[in-house]
MARTORGU-284107 format. One record per residue: residue number from 1; x, y, z of N, C-alpha, C in turn. Coordinates in pm, 1 decimal, always signed. Each point is the difference from the previous one (the first is absolute). Layout:
BEGIN
- lumke;nX;nY;nZ;caX;caY;caZ;cX;cY;cZ
- NUM;X;Y;Z;X;Y;Z;X;Y;Z
...
END
This chain:
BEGIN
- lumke;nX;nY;nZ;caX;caY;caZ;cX;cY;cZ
- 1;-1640.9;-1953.0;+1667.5;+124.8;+65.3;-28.7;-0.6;+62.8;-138.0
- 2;-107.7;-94.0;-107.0;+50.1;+87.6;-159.2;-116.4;+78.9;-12.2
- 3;-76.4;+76.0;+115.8;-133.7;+31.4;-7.5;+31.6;+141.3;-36.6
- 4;+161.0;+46.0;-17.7;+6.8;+125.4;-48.2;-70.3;+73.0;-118.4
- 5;-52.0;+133.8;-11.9;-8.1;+41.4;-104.1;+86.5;-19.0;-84.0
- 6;-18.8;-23.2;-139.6;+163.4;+34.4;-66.9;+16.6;+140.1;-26.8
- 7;-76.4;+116.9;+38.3;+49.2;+82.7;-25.4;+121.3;+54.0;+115.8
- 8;+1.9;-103.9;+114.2;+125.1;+52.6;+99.4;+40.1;-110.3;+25.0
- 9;+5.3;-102.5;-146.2;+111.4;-133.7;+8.3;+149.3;+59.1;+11.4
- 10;+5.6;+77.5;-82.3;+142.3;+25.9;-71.3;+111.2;+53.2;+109.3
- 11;-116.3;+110.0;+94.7;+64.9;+70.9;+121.0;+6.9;-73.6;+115.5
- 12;-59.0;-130.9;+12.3;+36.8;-88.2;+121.8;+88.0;-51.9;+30.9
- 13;+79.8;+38.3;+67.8;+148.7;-71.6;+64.7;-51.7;-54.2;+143.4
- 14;+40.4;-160.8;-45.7;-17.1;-62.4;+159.6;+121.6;+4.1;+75.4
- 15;+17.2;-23.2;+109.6;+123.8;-7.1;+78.4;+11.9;-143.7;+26.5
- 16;+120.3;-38.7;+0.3;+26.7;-141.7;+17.9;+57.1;-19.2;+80.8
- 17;+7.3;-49.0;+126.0;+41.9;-69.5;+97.6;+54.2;+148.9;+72.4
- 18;-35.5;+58.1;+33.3;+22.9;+135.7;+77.5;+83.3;+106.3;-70.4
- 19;+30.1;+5.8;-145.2;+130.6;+52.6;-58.7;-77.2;+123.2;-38.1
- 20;+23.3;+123.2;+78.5;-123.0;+131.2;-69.1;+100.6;-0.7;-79.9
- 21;+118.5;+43.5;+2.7;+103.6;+114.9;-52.8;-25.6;-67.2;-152.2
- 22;+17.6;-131.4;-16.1;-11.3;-78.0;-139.0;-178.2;+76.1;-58.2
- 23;-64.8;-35.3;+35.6;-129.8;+47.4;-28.4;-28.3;+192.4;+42.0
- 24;+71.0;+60.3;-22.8;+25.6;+103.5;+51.5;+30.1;+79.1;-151.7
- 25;+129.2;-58.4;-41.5;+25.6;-18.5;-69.2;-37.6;-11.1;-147.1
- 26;-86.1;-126.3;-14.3;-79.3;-45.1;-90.0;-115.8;+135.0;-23.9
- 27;-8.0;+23.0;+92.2;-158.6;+88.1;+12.8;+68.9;+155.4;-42.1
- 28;+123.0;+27.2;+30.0;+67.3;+90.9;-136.4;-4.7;-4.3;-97.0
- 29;+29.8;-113.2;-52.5;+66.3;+14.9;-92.4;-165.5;-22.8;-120.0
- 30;-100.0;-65.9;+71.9;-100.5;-23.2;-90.2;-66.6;+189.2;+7.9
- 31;-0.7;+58.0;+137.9;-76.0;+145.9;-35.8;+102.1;+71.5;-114.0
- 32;+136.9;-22.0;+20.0;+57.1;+109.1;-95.3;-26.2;-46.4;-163.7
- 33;-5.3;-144.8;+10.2;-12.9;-47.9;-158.8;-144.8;+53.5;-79.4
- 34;-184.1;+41.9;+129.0;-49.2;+47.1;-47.7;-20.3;+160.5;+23.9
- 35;+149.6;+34.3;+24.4;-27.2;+144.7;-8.2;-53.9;+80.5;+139.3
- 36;-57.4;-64.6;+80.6;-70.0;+103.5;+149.7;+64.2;+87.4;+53.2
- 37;+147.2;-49.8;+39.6;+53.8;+93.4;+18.9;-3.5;+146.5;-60.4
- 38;+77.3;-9.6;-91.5;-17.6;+133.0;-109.6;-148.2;+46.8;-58.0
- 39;-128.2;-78.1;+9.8;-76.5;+58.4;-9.3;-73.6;+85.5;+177.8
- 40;+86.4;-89.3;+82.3;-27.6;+69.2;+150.7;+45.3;+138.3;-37.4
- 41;+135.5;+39.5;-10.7;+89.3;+46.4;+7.2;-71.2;+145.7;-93.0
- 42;-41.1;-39.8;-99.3;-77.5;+134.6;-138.7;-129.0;+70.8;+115.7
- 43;-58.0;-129.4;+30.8;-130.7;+85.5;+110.3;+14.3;+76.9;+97.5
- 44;+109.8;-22.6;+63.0;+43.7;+61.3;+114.2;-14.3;+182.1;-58.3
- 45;-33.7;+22.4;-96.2;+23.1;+132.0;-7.8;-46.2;+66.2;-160.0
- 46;-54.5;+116.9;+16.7;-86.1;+21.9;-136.3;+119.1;+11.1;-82.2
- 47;+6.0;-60.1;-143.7;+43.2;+69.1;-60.6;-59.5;+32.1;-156.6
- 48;+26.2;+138.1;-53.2;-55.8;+89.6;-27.5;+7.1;-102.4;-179.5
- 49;-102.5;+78.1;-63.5;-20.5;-51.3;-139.5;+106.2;-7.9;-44.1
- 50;+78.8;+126.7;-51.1;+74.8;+19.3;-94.2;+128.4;-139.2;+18.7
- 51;+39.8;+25.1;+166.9;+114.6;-93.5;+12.8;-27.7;-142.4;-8.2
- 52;-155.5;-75.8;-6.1;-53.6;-101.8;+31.1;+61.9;-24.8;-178.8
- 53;-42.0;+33.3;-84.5;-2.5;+23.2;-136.6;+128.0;+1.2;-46.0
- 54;+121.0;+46.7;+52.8;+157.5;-9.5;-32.6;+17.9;-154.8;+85.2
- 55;-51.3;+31.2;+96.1;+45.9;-137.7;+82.2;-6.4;-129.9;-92.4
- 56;-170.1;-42.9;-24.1;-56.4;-102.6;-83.4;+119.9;-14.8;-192.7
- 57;-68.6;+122.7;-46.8;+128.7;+42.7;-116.1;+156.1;-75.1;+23.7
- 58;+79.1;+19.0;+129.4;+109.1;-31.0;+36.5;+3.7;-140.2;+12.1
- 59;-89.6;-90.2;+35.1;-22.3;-140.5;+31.9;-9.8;-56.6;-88.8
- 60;-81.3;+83.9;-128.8;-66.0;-94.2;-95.1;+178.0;-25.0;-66.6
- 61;+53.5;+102.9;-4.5;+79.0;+40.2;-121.8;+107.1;-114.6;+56.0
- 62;+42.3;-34.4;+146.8;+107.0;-58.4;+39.6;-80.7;-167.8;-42.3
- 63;-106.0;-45.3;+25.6;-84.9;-103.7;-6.4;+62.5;-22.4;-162.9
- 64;+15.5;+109.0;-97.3;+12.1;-63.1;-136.3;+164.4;-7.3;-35.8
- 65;+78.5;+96.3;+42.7;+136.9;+15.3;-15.3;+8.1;-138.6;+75.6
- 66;+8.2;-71.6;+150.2;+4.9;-114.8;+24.9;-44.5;-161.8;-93.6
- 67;-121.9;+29.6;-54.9;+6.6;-90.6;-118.4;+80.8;-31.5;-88.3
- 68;+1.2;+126.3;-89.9;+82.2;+30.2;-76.3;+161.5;-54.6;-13.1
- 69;+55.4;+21.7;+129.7;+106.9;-27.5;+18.8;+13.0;-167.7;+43.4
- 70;-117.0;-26.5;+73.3;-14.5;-107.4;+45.5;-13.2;-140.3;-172.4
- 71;-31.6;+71.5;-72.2;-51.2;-79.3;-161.0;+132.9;+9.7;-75.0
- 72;+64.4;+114.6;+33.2;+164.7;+32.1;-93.9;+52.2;-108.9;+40.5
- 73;+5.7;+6.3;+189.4;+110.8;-66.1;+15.8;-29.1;-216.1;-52.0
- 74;-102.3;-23.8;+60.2;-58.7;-134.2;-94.7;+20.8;-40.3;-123.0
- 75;+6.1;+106.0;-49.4;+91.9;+15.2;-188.1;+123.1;-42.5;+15.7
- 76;+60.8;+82.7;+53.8;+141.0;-29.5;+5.7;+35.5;-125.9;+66.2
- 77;-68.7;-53.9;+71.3;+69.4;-112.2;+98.2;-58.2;-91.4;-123.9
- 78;-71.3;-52.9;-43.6;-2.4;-73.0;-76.5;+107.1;-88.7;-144.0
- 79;-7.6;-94.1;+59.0;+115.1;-82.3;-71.2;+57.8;-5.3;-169.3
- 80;-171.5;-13.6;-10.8;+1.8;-76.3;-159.8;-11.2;+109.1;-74.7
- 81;-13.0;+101.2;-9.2;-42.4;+99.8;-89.9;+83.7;+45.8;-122.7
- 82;-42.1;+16.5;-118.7;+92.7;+25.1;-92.5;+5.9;+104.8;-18.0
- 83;+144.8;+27.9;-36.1;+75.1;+93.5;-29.7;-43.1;+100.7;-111.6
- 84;-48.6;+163.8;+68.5;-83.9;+91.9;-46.9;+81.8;+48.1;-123.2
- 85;+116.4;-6.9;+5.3;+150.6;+27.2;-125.5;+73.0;-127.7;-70.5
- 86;-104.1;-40.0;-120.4;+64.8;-110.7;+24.3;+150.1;+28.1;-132.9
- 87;+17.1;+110.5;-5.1;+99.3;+3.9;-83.9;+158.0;+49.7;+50.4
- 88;-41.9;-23.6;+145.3;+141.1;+70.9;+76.9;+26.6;-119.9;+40.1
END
């Protein structure tokens, strides 16, 4: 049974006691977490340099604005922090 490769541990969904829809499921949600879909989805069809290049550009830029915002907001939720004015 653990004679799997691990390189297709991660994508193995067993079914348990006849339940596909549960393991159906599972087996979504693990292809979309590594992306197949949407990399299915890019192959399906040439696309051309220039737009490949805005595309990637567009990803990177949302990949850092998401940090970014993602690190602000961690700032702010934080409890203990002292007060950047401390004369007001």
């Amino acid at each position: 049974m653990w004679n799997v490769h691990s390189r297709f541990l991660a994508r193995t969904v067993w079914v348990r006691n006849g339940e596909v829809d549960l393991a159906y499921r599972a087996l979504n949600r693990v292809l979309n977490n590594e992306d197949v879909f949407k990399t299915a989805r890019l192959w399906e069809r040439y696309e051309k340099p220039f737009r490949k290049r805005g595309r990637l550009c567009y990803e990177k830029a949302h990949e850092i604005y998401n940090y970014e915002m993602e690190r602000k907001i961690k700032l702010l939720m934080r409890k203990n922090r002292t007060n950047p004015w401390p004369w007001n």
